[in-house]
MDTraj code that builds the backbone (N, CA, C; nanometers):
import mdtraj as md
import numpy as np

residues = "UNK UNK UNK UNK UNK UNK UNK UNK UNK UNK UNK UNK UNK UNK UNK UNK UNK UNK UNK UNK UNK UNK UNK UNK UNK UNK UNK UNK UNK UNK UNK UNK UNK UNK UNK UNK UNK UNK UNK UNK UNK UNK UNK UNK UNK UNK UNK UNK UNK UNK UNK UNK UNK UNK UNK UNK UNK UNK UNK UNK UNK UNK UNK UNK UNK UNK UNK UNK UNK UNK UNK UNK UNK UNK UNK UNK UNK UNK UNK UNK UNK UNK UNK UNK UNK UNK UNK UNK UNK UNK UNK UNK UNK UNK UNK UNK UNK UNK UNK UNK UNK UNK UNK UNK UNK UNK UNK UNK UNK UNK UNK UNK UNK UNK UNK UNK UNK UNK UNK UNK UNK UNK UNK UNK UNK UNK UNK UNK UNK UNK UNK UNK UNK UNK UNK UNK UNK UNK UNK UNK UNK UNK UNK UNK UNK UNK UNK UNK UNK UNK UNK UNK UNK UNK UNK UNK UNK UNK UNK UNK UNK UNK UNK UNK UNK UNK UNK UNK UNK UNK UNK UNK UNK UNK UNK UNK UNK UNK UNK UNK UNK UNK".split()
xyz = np.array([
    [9.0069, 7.1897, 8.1547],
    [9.0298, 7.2760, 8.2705],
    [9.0214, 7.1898, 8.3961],
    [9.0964, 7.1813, 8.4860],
    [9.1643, 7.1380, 8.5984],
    [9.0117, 7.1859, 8.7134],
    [8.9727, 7.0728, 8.8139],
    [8.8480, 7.1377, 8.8777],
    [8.9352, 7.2358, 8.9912],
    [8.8602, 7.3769, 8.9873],
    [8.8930, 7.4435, 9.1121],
    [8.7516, 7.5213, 9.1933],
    [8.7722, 7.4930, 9.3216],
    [8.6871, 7.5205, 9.4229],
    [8.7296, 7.5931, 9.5205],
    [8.8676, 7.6634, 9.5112],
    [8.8948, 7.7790, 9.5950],
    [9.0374, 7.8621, 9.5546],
    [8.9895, 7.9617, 9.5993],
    [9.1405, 8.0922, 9.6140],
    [9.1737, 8.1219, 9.6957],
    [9.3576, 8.0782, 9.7448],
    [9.3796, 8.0847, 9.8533],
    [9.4819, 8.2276, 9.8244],
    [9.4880, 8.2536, 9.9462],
    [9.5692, 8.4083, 9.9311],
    [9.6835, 8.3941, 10.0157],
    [9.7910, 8.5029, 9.9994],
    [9.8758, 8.4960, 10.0323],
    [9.9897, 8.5885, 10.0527],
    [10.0669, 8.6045, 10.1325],
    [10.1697, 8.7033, 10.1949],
    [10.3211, 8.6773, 10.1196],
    [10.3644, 8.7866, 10.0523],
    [10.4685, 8.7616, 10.0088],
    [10.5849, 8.7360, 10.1175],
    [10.5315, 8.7723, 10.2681],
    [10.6168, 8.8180, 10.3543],
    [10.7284, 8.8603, 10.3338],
    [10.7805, 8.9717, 10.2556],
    [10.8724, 9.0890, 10.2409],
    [10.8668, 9.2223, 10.2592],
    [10.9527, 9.2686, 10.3549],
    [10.9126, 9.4092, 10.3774],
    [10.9642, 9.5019, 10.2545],
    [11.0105, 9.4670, 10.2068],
    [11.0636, 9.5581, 10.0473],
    [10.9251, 9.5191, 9.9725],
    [10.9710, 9.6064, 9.8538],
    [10.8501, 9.5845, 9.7081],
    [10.9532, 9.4602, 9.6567],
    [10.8524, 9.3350, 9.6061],
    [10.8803, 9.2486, 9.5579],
    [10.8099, 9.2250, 9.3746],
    [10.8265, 9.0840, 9.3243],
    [10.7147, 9.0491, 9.2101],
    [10.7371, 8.9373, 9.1847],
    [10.6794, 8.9251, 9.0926],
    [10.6460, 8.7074, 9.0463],
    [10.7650, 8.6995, 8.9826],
    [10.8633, 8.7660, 8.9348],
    [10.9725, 8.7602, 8.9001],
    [11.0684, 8.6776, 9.0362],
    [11.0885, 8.7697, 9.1063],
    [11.2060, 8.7374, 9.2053],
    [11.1356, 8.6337, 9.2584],
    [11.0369, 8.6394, 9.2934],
    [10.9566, 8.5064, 9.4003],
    [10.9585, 8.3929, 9.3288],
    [10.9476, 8.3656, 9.1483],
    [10.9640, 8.2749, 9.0859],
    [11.1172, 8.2257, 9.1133],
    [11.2287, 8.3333, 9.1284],
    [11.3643, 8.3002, 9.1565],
    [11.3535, 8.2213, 9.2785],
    [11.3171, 8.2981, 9.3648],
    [11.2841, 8.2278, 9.5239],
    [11.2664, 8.1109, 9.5153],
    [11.1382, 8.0734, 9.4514],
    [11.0826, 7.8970, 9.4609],
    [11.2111, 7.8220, 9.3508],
    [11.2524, 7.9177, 9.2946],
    [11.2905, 7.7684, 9.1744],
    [11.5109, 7.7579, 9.2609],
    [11.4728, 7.8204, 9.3300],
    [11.6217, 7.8170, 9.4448],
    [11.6164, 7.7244, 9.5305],
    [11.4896, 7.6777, 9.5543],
    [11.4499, 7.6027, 9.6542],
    [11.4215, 7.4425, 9.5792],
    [11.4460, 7.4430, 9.4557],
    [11.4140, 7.3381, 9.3700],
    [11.2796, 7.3046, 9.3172],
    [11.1861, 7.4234, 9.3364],
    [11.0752, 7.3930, 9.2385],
    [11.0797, 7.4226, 9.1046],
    [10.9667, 7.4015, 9.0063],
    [11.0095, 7.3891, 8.9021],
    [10.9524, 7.4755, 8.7792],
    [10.8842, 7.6355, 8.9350],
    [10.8255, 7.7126, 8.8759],
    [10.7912, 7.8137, 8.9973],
    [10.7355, 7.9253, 8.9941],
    [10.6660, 7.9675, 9.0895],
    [10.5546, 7.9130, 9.1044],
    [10.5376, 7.9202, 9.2354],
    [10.4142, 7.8575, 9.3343],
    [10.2930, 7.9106, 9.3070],
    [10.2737, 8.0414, 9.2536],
    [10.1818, 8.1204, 9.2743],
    [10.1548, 8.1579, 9.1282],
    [9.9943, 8.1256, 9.0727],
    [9.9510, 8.1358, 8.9947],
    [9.9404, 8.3429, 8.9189],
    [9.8526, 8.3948, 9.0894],
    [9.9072, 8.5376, 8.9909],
    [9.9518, 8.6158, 9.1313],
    [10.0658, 8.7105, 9.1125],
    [10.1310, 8.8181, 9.2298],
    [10.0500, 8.9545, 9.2032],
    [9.9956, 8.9691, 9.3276],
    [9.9210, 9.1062, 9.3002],
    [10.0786, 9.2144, 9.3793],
    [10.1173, 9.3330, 9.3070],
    [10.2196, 9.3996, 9.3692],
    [10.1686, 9.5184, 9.4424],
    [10.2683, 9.5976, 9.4917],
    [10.1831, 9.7409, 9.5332],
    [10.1965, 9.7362, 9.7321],
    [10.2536, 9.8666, 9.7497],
    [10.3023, 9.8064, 9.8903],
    [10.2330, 10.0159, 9.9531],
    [10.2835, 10.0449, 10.0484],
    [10.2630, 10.1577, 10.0657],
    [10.3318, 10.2931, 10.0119],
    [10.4667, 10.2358, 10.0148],
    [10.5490, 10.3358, 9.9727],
    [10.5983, 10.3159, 9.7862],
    [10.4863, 10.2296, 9.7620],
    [10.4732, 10.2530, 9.6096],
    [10.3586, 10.2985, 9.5838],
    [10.3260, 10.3756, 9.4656],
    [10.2041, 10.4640, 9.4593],
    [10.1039, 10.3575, 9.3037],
    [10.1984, 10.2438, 9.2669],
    [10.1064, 10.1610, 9.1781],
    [10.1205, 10.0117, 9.2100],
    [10.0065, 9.9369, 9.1300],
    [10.0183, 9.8216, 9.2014],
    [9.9636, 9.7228, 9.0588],
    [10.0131, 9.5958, 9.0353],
    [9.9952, 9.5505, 8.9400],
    [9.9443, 9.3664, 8.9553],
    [9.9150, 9.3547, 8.8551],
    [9.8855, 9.2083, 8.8869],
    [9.9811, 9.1550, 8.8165],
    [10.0217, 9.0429, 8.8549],
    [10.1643, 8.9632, 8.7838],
    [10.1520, 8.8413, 8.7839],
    [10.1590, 8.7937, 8.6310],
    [10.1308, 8.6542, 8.6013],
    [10.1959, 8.5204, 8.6604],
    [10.2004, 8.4245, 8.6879],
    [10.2821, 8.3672, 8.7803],
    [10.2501, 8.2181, 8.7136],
    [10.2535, 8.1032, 8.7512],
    [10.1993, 7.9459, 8.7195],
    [10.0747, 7.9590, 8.6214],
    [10.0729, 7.9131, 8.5155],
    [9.9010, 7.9076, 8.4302],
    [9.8085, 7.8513, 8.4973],
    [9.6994, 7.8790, 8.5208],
    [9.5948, 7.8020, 8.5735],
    [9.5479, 7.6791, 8.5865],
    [9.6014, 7.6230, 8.4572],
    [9.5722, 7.5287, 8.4308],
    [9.6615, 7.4068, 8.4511],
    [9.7659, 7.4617, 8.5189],
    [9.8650, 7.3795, 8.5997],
    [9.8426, 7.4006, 8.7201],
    [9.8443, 7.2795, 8.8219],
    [9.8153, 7.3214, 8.9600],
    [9.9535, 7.3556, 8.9994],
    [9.9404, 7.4525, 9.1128],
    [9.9790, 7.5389, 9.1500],
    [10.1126, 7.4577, 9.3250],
    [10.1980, 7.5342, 9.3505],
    [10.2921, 7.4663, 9.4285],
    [10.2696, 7.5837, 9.5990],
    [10.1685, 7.6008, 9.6471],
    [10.1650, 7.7263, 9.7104],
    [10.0951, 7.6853, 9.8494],
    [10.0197, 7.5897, 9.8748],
    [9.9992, 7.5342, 10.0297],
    [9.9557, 7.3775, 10.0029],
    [10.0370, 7.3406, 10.0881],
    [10.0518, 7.1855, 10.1229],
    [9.9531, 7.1220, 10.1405],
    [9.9402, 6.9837, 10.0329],
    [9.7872, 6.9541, 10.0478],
    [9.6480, 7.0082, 10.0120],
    [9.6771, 7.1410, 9.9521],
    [9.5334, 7.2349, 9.9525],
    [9.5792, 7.2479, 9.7853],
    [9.6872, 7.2767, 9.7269],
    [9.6970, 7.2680, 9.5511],
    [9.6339, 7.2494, 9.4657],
    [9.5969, 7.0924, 9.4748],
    [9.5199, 7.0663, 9.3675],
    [9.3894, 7.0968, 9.2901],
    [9.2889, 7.1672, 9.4679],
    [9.1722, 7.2424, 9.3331],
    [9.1636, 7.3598, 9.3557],
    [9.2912, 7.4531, 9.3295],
    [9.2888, 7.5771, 9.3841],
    [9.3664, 7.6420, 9.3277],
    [9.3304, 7.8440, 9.3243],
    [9.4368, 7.9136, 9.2761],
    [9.4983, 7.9727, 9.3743],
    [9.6176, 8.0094, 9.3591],
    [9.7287, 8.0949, 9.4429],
    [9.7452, 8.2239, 9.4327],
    [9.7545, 8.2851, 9.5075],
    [9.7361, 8.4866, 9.4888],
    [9.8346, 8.5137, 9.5857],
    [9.9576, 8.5585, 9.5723],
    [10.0488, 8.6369, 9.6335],
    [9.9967, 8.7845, 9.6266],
    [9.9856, 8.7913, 9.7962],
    [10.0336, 8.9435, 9.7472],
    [10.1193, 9.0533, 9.8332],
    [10.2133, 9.1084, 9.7677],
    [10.3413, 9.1412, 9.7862],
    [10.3154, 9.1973, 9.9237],
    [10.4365, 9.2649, 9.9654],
    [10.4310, 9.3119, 10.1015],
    [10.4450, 9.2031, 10.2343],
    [10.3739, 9.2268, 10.3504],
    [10.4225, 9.1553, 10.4740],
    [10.3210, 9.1666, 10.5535],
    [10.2063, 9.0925, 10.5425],
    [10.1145, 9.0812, 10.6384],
    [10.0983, 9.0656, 10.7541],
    [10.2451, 9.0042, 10.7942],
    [10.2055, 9.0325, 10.9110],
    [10.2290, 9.1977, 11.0259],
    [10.2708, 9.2891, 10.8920],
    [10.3235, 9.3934, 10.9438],
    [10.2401, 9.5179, 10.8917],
    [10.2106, 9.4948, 10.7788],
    [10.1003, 9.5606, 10.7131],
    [10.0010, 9.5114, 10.6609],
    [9.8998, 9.6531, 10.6410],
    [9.7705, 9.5757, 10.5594],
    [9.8078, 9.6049, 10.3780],
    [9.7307, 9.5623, 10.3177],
    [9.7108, 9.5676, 10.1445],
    [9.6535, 9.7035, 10.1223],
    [9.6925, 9.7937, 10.0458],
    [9.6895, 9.8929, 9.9882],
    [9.5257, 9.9120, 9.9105],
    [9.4902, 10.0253, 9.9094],
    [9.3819, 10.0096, 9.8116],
    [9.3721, 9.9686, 9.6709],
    [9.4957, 9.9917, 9.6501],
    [9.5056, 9.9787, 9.4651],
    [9.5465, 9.7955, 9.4910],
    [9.5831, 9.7309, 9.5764],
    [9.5900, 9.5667, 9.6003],
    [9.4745, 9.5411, 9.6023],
    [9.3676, 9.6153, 9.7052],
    [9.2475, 9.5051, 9.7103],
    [9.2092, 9.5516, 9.5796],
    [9.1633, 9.6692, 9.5166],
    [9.0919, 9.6742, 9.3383],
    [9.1194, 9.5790, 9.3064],
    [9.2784, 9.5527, 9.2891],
    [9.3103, 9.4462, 9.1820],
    [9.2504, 9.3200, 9.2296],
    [9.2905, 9.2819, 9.3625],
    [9.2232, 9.1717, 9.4003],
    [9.1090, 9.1634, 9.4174],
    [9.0039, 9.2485, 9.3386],
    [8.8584, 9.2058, 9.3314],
    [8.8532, 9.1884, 9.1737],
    [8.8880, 9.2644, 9.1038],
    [8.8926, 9.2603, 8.9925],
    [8.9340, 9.1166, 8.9789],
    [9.0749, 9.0907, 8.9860],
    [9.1328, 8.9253, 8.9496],
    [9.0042, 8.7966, 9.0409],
    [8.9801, 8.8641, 9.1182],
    [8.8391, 8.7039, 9.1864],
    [8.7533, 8.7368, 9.0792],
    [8.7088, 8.8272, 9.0762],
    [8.5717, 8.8450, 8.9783],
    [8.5873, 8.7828, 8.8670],
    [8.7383, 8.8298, 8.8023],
    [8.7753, 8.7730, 8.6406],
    [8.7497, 8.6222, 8.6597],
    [8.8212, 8.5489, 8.7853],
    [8.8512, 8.4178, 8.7786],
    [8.6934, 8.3376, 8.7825],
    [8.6151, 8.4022, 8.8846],
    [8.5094, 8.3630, 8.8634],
    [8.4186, 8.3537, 8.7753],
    [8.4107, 8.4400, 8.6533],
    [8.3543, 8.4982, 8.5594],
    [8.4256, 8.4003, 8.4578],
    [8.5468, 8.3501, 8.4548],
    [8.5688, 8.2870, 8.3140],
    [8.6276, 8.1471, 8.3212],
    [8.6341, 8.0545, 8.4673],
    [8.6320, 7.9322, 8.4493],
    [8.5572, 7.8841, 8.5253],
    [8.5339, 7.7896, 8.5368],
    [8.3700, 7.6785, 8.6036],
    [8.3855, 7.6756, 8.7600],
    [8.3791, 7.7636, 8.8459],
    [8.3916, 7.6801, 8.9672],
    [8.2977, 7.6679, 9.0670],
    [8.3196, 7.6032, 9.1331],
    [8.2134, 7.5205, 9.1913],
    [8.2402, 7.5323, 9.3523],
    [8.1153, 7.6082, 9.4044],
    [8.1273, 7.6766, 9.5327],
    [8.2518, 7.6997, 9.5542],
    [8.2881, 7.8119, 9.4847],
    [8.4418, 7.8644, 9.5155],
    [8.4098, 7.9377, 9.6631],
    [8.5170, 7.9059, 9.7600],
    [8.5667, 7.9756, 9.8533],
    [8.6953, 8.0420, 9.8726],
    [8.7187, 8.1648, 9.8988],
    [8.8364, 8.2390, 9.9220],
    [8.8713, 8.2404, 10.0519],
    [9.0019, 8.1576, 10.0523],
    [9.0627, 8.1642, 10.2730],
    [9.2125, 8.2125, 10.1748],
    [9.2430, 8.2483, 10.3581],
    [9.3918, 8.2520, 10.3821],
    [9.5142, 8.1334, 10.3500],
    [9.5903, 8.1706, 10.3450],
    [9.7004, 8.0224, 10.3630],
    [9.6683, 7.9824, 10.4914],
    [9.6726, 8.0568, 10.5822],
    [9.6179, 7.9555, 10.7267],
    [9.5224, 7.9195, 10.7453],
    [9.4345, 7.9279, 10.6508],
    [9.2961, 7.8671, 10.7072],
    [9.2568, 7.7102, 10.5941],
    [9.3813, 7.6645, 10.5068],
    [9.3663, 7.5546, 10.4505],
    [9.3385, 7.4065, 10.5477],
    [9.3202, 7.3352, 10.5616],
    [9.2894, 7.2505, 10.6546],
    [9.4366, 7.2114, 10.6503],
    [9.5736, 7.2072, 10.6035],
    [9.6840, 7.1408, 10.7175],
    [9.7089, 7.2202, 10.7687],
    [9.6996, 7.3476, 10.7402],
    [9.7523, 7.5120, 10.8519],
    [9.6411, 7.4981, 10.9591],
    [9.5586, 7.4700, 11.0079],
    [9.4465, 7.5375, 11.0700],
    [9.4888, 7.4160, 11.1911],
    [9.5398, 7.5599, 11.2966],
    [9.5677, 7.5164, 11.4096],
    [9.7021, 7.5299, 11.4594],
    [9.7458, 7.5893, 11.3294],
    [9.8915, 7.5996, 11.3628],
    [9.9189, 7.7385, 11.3860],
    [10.0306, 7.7810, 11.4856],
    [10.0386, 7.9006, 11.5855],
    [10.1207, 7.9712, 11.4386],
    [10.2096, 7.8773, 11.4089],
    [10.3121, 7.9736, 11.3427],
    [10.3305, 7.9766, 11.1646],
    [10.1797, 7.9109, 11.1445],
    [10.1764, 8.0050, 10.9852],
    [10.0419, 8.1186, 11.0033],
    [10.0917, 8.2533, 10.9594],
    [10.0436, 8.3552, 10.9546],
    [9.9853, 8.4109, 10.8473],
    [10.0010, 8.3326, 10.7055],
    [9.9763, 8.3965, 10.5696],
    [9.8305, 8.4028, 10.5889],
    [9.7989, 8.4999, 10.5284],
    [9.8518, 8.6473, 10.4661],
    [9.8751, 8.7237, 10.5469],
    [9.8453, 8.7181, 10.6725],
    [9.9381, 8.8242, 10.7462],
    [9.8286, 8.7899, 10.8772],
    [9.8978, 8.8625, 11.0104],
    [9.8213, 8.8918, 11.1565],
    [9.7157, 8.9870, 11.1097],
    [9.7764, 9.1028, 11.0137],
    [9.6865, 9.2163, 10.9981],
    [9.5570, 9.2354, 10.9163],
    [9.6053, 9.0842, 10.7836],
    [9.4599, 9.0613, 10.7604],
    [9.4070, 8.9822, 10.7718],
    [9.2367, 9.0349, 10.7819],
    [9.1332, 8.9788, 10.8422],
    [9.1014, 8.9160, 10.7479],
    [9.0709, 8.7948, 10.7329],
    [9.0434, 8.7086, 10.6207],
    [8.8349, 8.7692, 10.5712],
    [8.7640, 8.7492, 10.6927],
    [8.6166, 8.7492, 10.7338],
    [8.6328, 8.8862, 10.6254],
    [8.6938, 9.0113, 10.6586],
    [8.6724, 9.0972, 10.6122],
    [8.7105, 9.1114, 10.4590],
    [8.7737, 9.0762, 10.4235],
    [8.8627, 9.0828, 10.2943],
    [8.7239, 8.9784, 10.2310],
    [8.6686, 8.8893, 10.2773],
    [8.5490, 8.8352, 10.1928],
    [8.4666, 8.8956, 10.2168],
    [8.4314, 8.9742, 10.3196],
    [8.2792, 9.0412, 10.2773],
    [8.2703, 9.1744, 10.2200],
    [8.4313, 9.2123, 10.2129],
    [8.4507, 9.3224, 10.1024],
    [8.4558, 9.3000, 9.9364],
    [8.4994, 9.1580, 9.8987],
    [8.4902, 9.0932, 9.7996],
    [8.3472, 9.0528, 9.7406],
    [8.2527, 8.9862, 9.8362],
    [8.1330, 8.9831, 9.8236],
    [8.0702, 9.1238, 9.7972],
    [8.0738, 9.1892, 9.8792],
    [8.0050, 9.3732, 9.8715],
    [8.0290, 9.4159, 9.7341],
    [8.1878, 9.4139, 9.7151],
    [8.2101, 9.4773, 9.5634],
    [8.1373, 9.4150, 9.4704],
    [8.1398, 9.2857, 9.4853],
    [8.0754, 9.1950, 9.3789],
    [7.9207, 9.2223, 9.3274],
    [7.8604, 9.3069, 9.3965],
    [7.7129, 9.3397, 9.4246],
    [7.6893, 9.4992, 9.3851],
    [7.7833, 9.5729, 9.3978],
    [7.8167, 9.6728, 9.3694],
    [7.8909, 9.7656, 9.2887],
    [8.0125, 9.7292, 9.2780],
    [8.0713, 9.7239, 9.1987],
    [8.1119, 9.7056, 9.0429],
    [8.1171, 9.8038, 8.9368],
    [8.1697, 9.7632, 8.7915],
    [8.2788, 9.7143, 8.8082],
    [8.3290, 9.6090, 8.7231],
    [8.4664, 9.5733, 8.7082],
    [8.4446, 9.5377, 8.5486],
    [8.5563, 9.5855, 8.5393],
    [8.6019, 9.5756, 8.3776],
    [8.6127, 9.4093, 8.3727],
    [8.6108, 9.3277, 8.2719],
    [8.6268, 9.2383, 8.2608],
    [8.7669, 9.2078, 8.1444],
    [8.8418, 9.1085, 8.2229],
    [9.0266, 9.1114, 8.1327],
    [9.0302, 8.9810, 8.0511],
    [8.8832, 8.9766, 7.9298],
    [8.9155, 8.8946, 7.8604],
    [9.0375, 8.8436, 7.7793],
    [9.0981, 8.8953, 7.7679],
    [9.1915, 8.7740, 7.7644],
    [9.3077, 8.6816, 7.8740],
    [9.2438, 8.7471, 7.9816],
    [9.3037, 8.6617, 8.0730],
    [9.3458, 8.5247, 8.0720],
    [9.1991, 8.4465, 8.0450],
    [9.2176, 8.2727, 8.0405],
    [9.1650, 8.2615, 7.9127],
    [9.2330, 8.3144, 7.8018],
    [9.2213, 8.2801, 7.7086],
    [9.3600, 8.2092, 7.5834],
    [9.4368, 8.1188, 7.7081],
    [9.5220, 8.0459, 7.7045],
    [9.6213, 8.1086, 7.6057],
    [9.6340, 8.2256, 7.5940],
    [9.7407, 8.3105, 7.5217],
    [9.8065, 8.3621, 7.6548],
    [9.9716, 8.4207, 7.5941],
    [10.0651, 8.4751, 7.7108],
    [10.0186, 8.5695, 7.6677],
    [9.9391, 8.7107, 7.5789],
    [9.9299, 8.7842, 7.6283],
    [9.8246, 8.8694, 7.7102],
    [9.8529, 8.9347, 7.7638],
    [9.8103, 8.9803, 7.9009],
    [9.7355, 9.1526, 7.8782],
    [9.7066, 9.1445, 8.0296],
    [9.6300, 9.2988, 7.9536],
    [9.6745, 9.4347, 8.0720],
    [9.6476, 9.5321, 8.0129],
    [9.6979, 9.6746, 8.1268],
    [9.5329, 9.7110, 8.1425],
    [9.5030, 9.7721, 8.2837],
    [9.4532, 9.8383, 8.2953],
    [9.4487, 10.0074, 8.2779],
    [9.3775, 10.0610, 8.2227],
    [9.4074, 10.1946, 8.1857],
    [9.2887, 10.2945, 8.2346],
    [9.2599, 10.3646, 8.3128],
    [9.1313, 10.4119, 8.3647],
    [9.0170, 10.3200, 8.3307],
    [9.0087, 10.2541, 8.3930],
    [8.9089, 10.1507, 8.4168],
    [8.9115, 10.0407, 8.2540],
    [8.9516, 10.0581, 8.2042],
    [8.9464, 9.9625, 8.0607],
    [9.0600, 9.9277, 8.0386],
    [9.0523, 9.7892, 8.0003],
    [9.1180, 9.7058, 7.9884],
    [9.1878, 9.6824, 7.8331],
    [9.2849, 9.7160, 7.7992],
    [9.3337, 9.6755, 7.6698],
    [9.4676, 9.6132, 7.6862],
    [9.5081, 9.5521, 7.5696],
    [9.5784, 9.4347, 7.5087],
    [9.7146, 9.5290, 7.5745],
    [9.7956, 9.4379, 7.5983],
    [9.9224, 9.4770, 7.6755],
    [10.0487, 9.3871, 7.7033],
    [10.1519, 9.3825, 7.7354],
    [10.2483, 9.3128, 7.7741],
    [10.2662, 9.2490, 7.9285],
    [10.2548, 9.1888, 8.0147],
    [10.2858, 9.1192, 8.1390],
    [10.1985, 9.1620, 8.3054],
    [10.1358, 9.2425, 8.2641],
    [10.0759, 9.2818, 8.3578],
    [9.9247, 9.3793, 8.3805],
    [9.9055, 9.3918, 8.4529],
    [9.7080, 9.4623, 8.4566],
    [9.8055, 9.5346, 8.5600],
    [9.7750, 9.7050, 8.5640],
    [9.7937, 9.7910, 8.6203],
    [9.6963, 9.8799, 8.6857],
    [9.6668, 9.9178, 8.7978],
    [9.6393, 10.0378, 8.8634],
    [9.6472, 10.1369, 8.8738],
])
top = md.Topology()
chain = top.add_chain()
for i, resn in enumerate(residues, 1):
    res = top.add_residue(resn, chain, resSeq=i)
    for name in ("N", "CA", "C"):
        top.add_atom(name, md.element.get_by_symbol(name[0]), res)
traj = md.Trajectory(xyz[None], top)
């Protein structure tokens, strides 16, 4: 396992509903040689579900902020931050998926920032990821809070280096095809 010490997050910046599908199209148009982004959390306002979507394996570093890659995971999540905020059924998932990640590989004072707050963004006017609208400060001390509070199902087989994947189903987690649902 590859060392990682942070989760950086991220703005699909699209005002439509997007997924790790098309965004994998996106990057590999651009000549990468995969999607950038390890997992796409989906789910926008004017959709009523929201899913997590598998993206780069973990265990490959990831193509998603410059310079910051190598000990880190990537979290898209869909929508347009700088125009909206993340849905409730986005942040679940996105506590659920930190918790999982934390819970089942080694890391070592993991910190969760923004794409702008990687040290080559920081300072720069005109990257915005994950958005104007979110507050990075807050989105961690809501992550922290849940973490203290909060049950979360745990999605063993997540990193259990198999493609398959799991659905969420009222709070439990069973064996499934491509995605964890809300």
């Amino acid at each position: 396992m590859r060392y990682i010490d942070t989760i950086i997050l991220h703005t699909a910046a699209c005002k439509r509903q997007t997924d790790a599908k098309e965004i994998k199209k996106w990057h590999m148009q651009q000549g990468w040689k995969d999607i950038g982004y390890h997992f796409v959390i989906t789910g926008s306002p004017w959709d009523k579900k929201a899913e997590i979507q598998f993206g780069r394996p973990i265990d490959i570093t990831g193509a998603h902020a410059l310079n910051s890659n190598k000990g880190s995971i990537g979290i898209c999540m869909t929508g347009h931050g700088d125009f909206e905020v993340w849905t409730e059924r986005q942040l679940y998932l996105l506590h659920v998926l930190t918790y999982n990640i934390m819970k089942s590989i080694p890391l070592y004072d993991v910190k969760i920032i923004g794409h702008r707050e990687t040290p080559y963004e920081i300072g720069s006017k005109s990257k915005t990821c994950p958005g104007r609208q979110i507050i990075m400060d807050s989105v961690r001390e809501t992550l922290r809070l849940d973490a203290k509070t909060m049950s979360v199902p745990m999605m063993y087989t997540l990193f259990g280096g198999t493609e398959q994947q799991v659905i969420l189903k009222q709070d439990t987690f069973v064996l499934g095809d491509k995605h964890v649902i809300a």
